[in-house]
C-alpha positions as CSV (number, residue, x, y, z in Angstrom):
1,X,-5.0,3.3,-11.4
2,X,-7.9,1.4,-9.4
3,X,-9.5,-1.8,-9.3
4,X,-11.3,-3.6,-7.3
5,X,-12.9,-7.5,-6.8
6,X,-10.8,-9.7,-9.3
7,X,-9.3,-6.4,-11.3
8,X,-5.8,-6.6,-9.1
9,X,-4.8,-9.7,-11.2
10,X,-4.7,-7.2,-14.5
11,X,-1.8,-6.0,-12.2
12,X,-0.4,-9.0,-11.2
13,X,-0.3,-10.3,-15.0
14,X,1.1,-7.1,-16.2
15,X,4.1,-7.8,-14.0
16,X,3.4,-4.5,-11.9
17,X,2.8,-5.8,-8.3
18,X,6.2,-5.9,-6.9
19,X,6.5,-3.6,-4.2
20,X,2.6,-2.7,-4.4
21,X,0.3,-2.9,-1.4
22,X,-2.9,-4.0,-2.7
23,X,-6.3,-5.7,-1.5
24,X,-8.5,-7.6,-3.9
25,X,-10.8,-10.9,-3.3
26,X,-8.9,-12.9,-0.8
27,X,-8.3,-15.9,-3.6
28,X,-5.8,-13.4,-5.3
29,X,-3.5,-12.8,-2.2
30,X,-1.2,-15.8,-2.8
31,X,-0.9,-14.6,-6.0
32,X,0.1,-11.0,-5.3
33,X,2.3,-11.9,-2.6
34,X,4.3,-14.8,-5.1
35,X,4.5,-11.3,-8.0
36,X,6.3,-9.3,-4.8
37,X,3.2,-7.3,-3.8
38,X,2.1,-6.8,0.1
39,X,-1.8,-7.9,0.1
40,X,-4.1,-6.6,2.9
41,X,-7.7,-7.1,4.5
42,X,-9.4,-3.8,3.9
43,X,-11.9,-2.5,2.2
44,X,-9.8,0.1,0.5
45,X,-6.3,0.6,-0.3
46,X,-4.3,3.6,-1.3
47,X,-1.2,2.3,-2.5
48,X,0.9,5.8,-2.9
49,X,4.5,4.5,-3.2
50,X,5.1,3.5,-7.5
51,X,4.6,5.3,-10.8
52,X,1.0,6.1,-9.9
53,X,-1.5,5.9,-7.2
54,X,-3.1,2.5,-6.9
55,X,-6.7,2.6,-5.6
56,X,-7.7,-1.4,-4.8
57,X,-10.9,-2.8,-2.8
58,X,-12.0,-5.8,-2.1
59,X,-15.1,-6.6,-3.4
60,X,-18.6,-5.0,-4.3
61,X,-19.5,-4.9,-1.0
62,X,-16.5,-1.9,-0.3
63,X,-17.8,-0.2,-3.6
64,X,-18.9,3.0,-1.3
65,X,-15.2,3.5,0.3
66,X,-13.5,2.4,-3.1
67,X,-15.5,5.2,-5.3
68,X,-14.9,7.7,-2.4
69,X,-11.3,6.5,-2.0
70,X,-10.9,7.0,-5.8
71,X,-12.7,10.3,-6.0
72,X,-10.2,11.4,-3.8
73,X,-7.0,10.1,-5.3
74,X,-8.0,11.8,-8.4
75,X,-8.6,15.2,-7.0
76,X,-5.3,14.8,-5.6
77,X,-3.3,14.1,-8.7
78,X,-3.8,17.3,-10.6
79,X,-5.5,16.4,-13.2
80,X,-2.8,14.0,-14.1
């Protein structure tokens, strides 16, 4: 799963944060933190740990390291 800018709410809504270490636009981090998720500074996150790997970035700006951080966390699933 990946998202990036305002996309980690869709997360946050769907009750899936908890436990989750995700970055997004810094407005969101209260609100990831309150659904039990760790929120970070960086441009890119890799959140391995959960039912899938979670890809999240922070805004367009990161778009580079998110699309290359994605790329690479589906090569790594096996297709799945």
């Amino acid at each position: 799963m990946a998202a990036i800018c305002h996309g980690p709410w869709s997360i946050v809504e769907a009750g899936r944060a908890q436990g989750r270490t995700m970055t997004s636009w810094p407005s969101l981090q209260t609100d990831i933190r309150n659904a039990g998720g760790t929120w970070v500074d960086e441009e890119v996150t890799v959140c391995l740990p959960g039912p899938n790997v979670l890809v999240t970035s922070r805004r367009p700006d990161d778009l580079k390291a998110f699309n290359e951080a994605l790329v690479e966390a589906f090569r790594g699933s096996g297709g799945r």
